[in-house]
N, C-alpha and C positions, 0 to 999 in steps of 0.2 A: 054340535056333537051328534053325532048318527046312536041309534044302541041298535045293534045286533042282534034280533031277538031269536031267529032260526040256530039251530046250535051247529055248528059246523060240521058236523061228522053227516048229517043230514042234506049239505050243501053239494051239488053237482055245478064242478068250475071249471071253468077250461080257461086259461093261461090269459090271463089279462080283461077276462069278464069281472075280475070282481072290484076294479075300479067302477065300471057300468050300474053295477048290481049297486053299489052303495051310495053313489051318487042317486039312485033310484029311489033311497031311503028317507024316512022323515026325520026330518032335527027333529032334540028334545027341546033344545034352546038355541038362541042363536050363538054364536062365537063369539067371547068374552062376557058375555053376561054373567056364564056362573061354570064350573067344572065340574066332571066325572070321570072315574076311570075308565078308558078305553081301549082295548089293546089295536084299535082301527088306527091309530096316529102313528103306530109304529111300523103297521100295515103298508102307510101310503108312504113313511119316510123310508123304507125300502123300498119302495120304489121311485121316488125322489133319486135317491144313489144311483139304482141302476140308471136313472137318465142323464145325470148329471156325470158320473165316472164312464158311462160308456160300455160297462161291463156288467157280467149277471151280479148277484149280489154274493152270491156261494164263491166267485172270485173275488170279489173285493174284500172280503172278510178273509178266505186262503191269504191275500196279499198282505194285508194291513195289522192282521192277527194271528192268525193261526198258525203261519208258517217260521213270523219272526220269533213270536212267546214259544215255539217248538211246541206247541199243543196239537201234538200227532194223533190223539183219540177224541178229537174233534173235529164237528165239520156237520154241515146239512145232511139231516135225515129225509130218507126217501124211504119208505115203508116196501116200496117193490127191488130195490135194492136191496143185495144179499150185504151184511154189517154182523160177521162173529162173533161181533160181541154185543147185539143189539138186545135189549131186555126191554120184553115184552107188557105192556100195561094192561091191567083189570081193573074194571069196576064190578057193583056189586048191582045186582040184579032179584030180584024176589028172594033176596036171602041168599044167593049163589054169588060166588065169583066168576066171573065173563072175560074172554077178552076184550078189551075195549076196544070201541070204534076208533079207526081212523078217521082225526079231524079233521082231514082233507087240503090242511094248509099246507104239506107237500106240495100241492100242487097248482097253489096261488104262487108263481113264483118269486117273489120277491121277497115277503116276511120268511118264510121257510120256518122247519123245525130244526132245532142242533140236537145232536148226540155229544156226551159229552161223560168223563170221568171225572171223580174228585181231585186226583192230580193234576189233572188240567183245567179245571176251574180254579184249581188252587195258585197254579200259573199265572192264569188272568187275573183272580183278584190281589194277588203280590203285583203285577204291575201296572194296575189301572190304581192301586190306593198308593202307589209309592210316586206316581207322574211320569208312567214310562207310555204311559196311554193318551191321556189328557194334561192340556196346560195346567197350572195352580189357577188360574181363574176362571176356568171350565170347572172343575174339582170344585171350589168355592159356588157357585152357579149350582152344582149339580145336588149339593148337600146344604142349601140352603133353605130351611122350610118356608116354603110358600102357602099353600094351603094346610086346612084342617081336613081330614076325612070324619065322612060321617061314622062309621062303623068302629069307630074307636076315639075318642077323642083325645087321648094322649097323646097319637100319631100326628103327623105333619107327615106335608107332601112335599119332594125337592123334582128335579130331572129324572123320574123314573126312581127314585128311591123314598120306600117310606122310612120316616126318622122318628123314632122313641126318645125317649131320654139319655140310654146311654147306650145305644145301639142304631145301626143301619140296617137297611132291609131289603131285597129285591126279588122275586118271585116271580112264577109264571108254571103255567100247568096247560098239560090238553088233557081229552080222557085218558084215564089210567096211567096218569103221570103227575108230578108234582116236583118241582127245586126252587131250594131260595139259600140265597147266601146271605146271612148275618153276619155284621161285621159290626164290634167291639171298638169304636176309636182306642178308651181308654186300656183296654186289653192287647192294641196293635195287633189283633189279630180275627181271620174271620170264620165261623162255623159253616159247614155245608149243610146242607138236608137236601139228599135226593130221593 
């Protein structure tokens, strides 16, 4: 496992340096000896797709997702693109609110940022928890806890989802931005927080 310690908004990249730049980096540990969160695995598995489908990844997602679920107010954020509906993130600074830096992962191509609405997150998780996304044994795999995290110990870890007792979890943030979707097995249904 690599850790990141530069914060990305800080990072000058140019299109395929930063496979380079991370291969550059020191393990914490070797691979399978022990786990940490890392948004770097999701990194390299977009770009895995791109090499493997042949196309960018903002297409393969159009294809696969976005266009079938009719999730028309989503899609890859590009900060230098004009988006009328794009809402702007802050952090806070000496007591002020700022706008926040661009984390610059626009521009590592392959993980990218999404923009995205509550009705269309609501789309995706209607049909990724119903098996309009993943097989029942993907699903089973994905929500099955595997690890414990340290920072909570009631949580377990599955494929990208942390699991509570009677809830599911998935998140992710740059500066001045934040989303996670909670989902209720027993409720059949899921919460947004953007």
């Amino acid at each position: 496992m690599i850790r990141i310690i530069i914060e990305m908004s800080k990072l000058n990249v140019e299109q395929r340096s930063f496979l380079t730049y991370l291969a550059e980096q020191d393990q914490l540990f070797t691979p399978g000896e022990q786990w940490s969160y890392s948004s770097t695995g999701f990194l390299i598995c977009g770009y895995i797709l791109e090499q493997v489908s042949g196309i960018t990844l903002d297409s393969l997602l159009n294809q696969l997702f976005f266009t079938p679920l009719n999730m028309q107010n989503t899609g890859p954020d590009n900060p230098r693109t004009i988006n009328y509906g794009r809402a702007y993130g802050h952090s806070k600074e000496s007591g002020k609110y700022i706008n926040a830096d661009n984390d610059k992962l626009s521009e590592v191509e392959a993980p990218r940022e999404l923009f995205s609405t509550v009705w269309d997150l609501n789309k995706w998780c209607e049909a990724l928890l119903n098996g309009n996304i993943l097989s029942q044994e993907s699903m089973q795999k994905m929500f099955k806890p595997y690890l414990s995290v340290s920072f909570d110990p009631s949580l377990k870890y599955g494929y990208g989802w942390f699991l509570g007792h009677h809830y599911r979890l998935i998140g992710g943030g740059t500066p001045g931005f934040r989303s996670e979707i909670w989902q209720y097995p027993e409720l059949l249904g899921c919460r947004y927080c953007v």
